[in-house]
N, CA, C and O atoms as a Tripos MOL2 file, in Angstrom:
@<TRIPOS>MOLECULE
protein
  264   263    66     0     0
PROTEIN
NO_CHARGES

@<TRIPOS>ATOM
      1 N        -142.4220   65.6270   40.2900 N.3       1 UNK1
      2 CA       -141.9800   65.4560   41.6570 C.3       1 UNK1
      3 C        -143.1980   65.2420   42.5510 C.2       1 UNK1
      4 O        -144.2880   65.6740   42.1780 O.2       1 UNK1
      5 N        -143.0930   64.7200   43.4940 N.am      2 UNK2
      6 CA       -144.3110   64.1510   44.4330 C.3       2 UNK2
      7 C        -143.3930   64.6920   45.7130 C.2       2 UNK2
      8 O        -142.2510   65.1050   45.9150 O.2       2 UNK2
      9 N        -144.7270   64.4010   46.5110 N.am      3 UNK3
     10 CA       -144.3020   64.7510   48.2390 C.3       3 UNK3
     11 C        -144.5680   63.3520   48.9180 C.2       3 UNK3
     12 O        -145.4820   62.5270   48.9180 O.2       3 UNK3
     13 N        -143.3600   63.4840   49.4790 N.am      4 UNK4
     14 CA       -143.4720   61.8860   50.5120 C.3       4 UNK4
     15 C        -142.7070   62.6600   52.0640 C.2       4 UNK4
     16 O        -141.5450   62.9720   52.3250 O.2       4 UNK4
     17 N        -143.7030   62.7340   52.6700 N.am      5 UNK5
     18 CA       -143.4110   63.5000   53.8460 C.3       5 UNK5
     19 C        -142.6740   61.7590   54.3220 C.2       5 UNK5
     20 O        -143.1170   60.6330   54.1000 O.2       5 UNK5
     21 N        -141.5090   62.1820   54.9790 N.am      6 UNK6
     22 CA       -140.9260   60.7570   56.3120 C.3       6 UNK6
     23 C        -141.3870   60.9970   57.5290 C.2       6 UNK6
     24 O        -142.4790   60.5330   57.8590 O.2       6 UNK6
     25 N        -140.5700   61.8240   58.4700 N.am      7 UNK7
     26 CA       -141.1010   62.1760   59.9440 C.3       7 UNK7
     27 C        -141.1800   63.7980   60.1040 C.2       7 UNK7
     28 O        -141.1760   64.8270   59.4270 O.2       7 UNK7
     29 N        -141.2430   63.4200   61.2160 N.am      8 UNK8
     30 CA       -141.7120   65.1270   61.8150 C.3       8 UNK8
     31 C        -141.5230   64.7070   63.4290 C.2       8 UNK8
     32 O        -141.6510   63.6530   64.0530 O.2       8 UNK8
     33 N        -141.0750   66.3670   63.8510 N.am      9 UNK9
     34 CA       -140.6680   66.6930   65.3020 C.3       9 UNK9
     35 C        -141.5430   67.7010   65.4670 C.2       9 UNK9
     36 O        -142.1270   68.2210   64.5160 O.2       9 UNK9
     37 N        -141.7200   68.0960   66.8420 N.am     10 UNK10
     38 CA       -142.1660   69.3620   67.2320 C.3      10 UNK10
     39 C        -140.8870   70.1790   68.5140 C.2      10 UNK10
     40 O        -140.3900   69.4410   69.3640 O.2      10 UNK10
     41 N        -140.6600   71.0800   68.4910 N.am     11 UNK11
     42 CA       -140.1180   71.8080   69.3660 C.3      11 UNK11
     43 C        -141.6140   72.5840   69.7580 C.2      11 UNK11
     44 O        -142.5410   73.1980   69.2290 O.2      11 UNK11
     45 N        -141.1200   72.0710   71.1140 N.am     12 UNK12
     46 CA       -142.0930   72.7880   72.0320 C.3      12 UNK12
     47 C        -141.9770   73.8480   72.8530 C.2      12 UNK12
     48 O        -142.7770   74.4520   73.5690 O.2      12 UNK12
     49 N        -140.3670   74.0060   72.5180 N.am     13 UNK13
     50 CA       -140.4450   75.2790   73.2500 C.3      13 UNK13
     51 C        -140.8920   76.9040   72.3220 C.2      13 UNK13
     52 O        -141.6570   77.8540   72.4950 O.2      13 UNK13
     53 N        -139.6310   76.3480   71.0640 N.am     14 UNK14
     54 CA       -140.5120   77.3680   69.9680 C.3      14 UNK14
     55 C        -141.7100   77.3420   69.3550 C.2      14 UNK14
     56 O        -141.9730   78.1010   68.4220 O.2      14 UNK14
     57 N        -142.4520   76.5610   69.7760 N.am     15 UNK15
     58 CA       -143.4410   76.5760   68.9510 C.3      15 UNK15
     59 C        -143.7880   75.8170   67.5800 C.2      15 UNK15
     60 O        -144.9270   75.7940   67.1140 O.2      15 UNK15
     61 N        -142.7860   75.2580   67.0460 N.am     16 UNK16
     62 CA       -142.4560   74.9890   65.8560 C.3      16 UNK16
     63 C        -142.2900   73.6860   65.5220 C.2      16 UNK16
     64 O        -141.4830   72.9980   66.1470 O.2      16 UNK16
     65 N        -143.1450   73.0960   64.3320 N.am     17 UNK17
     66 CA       -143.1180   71.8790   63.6420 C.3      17 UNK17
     67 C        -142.5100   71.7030   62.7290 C.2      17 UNK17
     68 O        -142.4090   72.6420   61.9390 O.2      17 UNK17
     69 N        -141.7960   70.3490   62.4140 N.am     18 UNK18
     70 CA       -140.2650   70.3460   61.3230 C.3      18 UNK18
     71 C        -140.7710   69.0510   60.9900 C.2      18 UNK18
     72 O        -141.2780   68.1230   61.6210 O.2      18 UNK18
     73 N        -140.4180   69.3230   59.5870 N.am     19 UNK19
     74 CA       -140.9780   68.0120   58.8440 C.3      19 UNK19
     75 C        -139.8720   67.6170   57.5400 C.2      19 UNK19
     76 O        -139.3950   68.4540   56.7740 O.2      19 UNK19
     77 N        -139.6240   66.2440   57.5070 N.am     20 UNK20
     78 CA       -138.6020   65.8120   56.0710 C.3      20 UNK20
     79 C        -139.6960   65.3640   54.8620 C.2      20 UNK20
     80 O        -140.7180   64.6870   54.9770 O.2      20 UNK20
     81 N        -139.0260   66.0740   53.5010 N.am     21 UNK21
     82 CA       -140.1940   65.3000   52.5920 C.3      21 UNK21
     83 C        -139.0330   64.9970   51.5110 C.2      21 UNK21
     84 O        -138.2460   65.8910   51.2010 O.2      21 UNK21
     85 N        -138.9620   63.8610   51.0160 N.am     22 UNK22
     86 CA       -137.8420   62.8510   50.7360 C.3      22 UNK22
     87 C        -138.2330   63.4500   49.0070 C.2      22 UNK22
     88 O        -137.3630   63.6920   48.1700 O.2      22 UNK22
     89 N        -139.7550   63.5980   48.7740 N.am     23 UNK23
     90 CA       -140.3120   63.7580   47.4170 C.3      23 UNK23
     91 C        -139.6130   65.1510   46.9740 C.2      23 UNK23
     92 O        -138.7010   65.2460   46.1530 O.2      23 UNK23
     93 N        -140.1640   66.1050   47.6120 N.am     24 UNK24
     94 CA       -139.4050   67.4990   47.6100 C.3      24 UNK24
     95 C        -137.8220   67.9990   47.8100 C.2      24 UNK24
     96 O        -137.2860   69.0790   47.5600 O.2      24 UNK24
     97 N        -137.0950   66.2540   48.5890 N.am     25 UNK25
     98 CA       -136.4080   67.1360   48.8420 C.3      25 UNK25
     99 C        -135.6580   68.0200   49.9710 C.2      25 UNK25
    100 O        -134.5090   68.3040   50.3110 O.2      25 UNK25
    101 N        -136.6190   68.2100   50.2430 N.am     26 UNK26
    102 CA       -136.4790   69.6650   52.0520 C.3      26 UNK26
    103 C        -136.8910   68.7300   52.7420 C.2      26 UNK26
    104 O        -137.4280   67.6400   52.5410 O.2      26 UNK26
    105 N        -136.2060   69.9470   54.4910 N.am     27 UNK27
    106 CA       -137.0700   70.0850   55.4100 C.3      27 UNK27
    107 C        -137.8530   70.6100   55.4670 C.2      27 UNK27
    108 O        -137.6890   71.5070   54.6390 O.2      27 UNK27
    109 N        -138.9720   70.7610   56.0340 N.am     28 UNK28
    110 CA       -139.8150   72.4190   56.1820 C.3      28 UNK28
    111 C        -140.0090   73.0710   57.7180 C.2      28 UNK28
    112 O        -139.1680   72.6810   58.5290 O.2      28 UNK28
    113 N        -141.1220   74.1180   58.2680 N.am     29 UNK29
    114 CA       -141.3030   74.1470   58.9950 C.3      29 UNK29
    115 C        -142.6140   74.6650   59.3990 C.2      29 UNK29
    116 O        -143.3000   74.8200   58.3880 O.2      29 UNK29
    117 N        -143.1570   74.9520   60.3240 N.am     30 UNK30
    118 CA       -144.3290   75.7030   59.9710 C.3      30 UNK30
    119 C        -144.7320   76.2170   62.0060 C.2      30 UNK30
    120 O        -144.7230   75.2210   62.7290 O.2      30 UNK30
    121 N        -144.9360   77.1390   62.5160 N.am     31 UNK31
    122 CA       -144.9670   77.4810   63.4060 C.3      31 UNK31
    123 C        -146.4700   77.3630   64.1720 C.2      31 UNK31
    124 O        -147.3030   77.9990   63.5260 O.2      31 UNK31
    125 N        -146.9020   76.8780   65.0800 N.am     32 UNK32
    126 CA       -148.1590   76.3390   65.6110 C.3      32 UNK32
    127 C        -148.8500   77.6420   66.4540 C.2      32 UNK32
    128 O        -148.3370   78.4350   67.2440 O.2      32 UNK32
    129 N        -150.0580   77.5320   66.0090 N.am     33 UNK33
    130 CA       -150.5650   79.1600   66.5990 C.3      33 UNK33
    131 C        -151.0320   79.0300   68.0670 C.2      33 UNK33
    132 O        -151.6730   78.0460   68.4340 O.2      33 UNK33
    133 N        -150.7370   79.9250   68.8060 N.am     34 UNK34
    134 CA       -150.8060   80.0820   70.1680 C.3      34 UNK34
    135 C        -152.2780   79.3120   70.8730 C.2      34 UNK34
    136 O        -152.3960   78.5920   71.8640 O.2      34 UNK34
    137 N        -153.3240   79.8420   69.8440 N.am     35 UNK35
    138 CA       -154.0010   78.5790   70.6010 C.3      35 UNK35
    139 C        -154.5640   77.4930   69.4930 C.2      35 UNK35
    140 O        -155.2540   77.9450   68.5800 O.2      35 UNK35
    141 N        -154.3830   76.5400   69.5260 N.am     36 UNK36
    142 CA       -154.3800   75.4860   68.4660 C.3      36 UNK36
    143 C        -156.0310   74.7580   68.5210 C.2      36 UNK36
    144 O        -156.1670   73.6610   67.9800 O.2      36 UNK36
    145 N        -157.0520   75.3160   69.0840 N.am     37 UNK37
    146 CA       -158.3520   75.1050   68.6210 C.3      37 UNK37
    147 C        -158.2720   76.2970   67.7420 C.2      37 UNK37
    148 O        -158.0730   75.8100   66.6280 O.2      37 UNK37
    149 N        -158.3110   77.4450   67.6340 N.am     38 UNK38
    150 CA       -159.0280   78.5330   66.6780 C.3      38 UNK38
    151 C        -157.4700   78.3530   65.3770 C.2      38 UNK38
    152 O        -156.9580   79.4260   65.0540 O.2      38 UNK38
    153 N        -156.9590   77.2670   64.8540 N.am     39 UNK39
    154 CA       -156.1690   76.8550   63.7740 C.3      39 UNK39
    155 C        -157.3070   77.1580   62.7830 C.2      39 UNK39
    156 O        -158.5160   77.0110   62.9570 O.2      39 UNK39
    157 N        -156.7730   77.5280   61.9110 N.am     40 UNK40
    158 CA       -157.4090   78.3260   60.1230 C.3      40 UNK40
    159 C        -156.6190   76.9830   59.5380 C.2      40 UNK40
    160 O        -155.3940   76.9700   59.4170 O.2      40 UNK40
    161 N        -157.4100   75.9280   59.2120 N.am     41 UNK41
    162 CA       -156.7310   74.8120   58.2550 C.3      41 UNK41
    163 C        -156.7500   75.2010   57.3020 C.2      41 UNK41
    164 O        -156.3410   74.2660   56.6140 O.2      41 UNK41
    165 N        -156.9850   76.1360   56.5680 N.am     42 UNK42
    166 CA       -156.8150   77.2380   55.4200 C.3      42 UNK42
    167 C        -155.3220   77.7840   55.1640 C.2      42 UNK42
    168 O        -154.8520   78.0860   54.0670 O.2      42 UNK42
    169 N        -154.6840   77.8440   56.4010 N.am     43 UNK43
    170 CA       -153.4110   78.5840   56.0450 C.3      43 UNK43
    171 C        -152.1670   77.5780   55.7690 C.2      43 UNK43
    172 O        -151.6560   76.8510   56.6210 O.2      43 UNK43
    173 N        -151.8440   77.6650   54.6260 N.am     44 UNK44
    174 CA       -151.0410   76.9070   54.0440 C.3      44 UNK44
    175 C        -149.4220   77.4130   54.3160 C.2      44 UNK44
    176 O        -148.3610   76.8490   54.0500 O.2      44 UNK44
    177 N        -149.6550   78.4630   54.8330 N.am     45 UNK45
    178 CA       -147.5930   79.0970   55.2210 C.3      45 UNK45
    179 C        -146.8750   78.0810   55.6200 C.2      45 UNK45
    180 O        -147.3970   77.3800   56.4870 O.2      45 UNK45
    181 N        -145.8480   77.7940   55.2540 N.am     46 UNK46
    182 CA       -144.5170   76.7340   56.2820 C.3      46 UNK46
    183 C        -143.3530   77.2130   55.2420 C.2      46 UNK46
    184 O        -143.5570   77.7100   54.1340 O.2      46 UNK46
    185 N        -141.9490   76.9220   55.9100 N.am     47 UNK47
    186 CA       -140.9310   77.5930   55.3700 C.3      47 UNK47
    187 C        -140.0090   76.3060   55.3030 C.2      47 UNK47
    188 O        -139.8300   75.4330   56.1520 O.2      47 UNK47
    189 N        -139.3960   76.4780   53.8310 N.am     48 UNK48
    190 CA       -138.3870   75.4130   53.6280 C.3      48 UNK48
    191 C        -137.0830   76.0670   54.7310 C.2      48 UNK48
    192 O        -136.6530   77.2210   54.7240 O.2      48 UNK48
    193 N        -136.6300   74.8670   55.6790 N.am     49 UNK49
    194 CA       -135.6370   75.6220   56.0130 C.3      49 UNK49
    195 C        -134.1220   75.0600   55.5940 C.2      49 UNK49
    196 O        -133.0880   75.6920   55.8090 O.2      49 UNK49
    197 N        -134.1680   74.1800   55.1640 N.am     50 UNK50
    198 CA       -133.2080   73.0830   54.5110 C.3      50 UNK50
    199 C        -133.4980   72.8550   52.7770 C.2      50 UNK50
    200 O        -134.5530   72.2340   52.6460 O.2      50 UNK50
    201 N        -133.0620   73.0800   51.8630 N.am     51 UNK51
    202 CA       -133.3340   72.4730   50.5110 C.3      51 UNK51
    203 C        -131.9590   72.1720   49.5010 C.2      51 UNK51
    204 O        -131.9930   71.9960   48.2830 O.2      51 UNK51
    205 N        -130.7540   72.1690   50.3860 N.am     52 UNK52
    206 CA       -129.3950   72.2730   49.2520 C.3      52 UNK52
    207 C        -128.8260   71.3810   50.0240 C.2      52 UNK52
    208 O        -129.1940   71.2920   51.1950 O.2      52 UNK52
    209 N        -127.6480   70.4070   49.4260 N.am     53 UNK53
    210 CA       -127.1140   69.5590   49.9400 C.3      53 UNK53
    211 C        -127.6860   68.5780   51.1410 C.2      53 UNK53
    212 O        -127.2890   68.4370   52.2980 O.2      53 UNK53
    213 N        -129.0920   67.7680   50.2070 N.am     54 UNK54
    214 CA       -129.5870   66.7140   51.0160 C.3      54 UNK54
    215 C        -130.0480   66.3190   49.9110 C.2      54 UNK54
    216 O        -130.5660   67.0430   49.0620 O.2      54 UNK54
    217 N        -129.8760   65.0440   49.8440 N.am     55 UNK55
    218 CA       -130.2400   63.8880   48.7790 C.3      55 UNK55
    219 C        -131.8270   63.7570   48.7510 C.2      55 UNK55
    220 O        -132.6700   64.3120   48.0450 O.2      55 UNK55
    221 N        -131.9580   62.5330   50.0900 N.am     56 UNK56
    222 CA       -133.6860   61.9220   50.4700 C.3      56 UNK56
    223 C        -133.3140   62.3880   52.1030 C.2      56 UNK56
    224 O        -132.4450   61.8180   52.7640 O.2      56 UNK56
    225 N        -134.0750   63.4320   52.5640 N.am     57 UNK57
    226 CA       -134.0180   63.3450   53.9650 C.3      57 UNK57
    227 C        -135.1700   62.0460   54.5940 C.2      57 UNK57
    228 O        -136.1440   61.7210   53.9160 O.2      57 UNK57
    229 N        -135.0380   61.7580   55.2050 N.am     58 UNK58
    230 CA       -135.6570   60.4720   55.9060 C.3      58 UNK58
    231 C        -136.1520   60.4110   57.4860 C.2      58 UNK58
    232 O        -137.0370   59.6770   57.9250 O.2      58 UNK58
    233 N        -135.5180   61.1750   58.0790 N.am     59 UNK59
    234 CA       -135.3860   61.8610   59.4530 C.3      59 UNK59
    235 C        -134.9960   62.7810   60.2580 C.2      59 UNK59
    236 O        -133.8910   63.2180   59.9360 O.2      59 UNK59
    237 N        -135.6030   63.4300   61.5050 N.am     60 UNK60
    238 CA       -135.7350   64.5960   61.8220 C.3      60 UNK60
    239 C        -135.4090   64.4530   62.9090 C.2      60 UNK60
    240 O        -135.5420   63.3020   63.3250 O.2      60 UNK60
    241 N        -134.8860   65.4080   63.8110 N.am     61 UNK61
    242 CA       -134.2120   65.5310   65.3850 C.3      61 UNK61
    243 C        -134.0130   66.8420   65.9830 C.2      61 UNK61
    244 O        -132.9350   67.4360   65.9640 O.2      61 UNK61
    245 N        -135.3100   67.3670   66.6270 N.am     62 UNK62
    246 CA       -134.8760   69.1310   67.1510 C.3      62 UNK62
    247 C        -134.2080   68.7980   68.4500 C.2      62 UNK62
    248 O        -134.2790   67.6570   68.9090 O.2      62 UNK62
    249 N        -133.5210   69.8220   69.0930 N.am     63 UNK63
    250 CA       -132.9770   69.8940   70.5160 C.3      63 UNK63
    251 C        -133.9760   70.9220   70.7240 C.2      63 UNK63
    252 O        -134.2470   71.7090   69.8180 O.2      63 UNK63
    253 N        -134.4850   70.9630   71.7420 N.am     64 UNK64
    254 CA       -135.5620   72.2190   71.9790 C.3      64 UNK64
    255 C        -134.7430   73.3500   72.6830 C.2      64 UNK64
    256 O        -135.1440   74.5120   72.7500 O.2      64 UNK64
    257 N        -133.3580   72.8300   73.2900 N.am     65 UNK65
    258 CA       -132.4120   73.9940   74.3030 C.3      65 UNK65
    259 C        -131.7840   74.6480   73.8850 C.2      65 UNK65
    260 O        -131.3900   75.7130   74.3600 O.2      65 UNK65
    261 N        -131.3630   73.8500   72.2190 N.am     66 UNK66
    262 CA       -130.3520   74.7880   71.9130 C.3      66 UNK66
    263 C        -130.4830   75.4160   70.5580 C.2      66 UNK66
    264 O        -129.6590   76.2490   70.1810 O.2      66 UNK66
@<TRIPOS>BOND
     1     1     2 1
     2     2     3 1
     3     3     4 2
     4     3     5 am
     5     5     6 1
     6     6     7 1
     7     7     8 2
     8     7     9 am
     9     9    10 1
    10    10    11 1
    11    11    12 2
    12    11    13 am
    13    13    14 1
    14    14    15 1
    15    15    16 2
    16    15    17 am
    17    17    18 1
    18    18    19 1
    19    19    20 2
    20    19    21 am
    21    21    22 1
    22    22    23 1
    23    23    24 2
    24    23    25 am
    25    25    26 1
    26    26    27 1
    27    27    28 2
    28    27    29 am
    29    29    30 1
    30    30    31 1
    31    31    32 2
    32    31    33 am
    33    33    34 1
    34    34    35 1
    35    35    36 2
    36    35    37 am
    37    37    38 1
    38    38    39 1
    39    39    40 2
    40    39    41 am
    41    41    42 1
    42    42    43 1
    43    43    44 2
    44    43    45 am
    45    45    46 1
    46    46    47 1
    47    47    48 2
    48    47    49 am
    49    49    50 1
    50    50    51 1
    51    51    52 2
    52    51    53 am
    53    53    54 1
    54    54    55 1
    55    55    56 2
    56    55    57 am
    57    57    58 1
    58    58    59 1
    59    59    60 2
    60    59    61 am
    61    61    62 1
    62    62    63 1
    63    63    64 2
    64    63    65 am
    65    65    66 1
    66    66    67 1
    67    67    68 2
    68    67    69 am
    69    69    70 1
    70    70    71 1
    71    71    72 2
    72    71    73 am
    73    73    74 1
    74    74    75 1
    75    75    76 2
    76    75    77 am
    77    77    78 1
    78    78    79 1
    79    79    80 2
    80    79    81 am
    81    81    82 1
    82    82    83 1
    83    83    84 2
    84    83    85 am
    85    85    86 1
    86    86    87 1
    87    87    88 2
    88    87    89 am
    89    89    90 1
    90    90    91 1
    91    91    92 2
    92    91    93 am
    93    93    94 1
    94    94    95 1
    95    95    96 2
    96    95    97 am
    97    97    98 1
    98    98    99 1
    99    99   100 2
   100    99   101 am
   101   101   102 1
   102   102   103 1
   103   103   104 2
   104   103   105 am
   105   105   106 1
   106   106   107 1
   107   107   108 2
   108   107   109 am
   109   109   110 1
   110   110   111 1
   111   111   112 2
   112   111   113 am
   113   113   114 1
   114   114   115 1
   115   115   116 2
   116   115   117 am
   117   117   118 1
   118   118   119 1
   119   119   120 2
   120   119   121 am
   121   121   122 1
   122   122   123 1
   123   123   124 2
   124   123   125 am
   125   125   126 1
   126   126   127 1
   127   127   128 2
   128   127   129 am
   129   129   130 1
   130   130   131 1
   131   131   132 2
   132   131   133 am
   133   133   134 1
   134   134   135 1
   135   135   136 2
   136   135   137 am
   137   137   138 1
   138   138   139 1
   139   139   140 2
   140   139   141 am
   141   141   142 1
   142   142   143 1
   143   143   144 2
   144   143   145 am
   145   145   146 1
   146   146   147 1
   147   147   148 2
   148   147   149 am
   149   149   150 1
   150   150   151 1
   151   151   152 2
   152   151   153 am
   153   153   154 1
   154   154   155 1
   155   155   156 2
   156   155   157 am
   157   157   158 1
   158   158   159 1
   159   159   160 2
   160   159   161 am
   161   161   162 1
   162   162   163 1
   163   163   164 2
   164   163   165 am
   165   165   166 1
   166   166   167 1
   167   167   168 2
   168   167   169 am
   169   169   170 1
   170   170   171 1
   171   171   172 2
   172   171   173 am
   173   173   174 1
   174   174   175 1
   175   175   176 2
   176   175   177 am
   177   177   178 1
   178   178   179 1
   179   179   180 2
   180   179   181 am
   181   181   182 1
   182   182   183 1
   183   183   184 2
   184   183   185 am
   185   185   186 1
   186   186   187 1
   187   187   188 2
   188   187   189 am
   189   189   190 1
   190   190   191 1
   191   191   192 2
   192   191   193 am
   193   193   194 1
   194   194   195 1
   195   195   196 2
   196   195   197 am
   197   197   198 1
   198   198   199 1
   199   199   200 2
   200   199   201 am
   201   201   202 1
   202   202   203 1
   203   203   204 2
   204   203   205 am
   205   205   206 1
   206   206   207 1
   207   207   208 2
   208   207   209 am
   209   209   210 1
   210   210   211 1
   211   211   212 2
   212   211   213 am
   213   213   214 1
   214   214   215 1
   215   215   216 2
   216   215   217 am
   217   217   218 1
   218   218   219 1
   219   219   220 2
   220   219   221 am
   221   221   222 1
   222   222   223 1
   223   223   224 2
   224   223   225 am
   225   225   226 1
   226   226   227 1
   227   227   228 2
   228   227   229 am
   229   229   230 1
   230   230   231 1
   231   231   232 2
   232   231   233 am
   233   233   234 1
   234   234   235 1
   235   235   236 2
   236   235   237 am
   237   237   238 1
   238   238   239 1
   239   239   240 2
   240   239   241 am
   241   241   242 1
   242   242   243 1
   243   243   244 2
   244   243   245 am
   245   245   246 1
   246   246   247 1
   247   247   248 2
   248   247   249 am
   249   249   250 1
   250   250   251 1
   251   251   252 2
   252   251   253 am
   253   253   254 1
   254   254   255 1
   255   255   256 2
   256   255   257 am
   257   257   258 1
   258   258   259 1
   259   259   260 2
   260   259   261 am
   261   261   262 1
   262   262   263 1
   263   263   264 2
@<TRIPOS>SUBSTRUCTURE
     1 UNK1         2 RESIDUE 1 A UNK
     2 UNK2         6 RESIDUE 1 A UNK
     3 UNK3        10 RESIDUE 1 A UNK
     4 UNK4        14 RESIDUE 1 A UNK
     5 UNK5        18 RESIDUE 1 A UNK
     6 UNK6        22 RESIDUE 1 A UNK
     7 UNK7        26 RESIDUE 1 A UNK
     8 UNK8        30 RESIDUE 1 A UNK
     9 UNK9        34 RESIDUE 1 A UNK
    10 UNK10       38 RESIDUE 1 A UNK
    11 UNK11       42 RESIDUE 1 A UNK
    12 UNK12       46 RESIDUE 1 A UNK
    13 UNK13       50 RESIDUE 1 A UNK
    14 UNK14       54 RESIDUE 1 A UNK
    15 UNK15       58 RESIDUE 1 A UNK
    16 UNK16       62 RESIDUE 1 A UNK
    17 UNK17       66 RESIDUE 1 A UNK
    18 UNK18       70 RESIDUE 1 A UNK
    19 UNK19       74 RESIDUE 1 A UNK
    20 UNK20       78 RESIDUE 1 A UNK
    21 UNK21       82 RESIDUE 1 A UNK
    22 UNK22       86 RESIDUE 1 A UNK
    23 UNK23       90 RESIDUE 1 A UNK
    24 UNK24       94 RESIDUE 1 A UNK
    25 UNK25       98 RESIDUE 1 A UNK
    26 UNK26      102 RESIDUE 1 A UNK
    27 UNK27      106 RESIDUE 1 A UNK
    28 UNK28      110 RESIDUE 1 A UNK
    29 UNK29      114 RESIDUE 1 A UNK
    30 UNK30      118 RESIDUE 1 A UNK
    31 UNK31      122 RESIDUE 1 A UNK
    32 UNK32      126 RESIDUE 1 A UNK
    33 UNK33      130 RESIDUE 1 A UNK
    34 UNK34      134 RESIDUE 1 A UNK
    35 UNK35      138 RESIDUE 1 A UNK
    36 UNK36      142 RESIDUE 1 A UNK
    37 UNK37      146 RESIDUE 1 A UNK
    38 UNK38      150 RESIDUE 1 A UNK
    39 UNK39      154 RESIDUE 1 A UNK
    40 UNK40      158 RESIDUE 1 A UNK
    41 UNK41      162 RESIDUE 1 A UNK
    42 UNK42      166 RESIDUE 1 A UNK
    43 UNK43      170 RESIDUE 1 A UNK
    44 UNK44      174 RESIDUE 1 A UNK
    45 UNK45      178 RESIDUE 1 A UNK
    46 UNK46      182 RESIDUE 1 A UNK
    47 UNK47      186 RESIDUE 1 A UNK
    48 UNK48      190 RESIDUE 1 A UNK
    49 UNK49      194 RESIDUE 1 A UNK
    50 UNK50      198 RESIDUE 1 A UNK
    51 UNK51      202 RESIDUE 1 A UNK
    52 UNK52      206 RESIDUE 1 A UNK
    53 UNK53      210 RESIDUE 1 A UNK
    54 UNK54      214 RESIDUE 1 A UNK
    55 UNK55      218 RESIDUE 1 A UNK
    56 UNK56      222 RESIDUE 1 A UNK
    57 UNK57      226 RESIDUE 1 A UNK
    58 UNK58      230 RESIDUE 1 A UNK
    59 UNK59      234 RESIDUE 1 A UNK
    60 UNK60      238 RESIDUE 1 A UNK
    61 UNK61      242 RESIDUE 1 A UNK
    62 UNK62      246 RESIDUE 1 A UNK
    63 UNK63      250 RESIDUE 1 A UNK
    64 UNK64      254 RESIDUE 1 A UNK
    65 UNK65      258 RESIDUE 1 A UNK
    66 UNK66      262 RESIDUE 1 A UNK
């Protein structure tokens, strides 16, 4: 299996980046640290939040309101 990331959103109100990877499978997610110069590109955490009943995801769409 390979990773073929498609797109990605950001919600800006949570904080939070959402990404489709068609290779894997999932969505994922991964939450952006409060201040985004002192980022540890070291930390590899993000959370599948989607992985059952999706074929090739291809595209992504947050509502930030709701």
């Amino acid at each position: 299996m390979f990773s073929d990331v498609g797109q990605l959103t950001i919600d800006w109100r949570a904080r939070n980046v959402y990404w489709t990877d068609a290779g894997f499978r999932w969505i994922a997610m991964k939450q952006l640290p409060d201040n985004i110069a002192a980022h540890n590109s070291m930390d590899t955490y993000m959370k599948v939040v989607l992985d059952s009943q999706i074929d090739i995801p291809t595209g992504i769409v947050v509502h930030p309101h709701e």
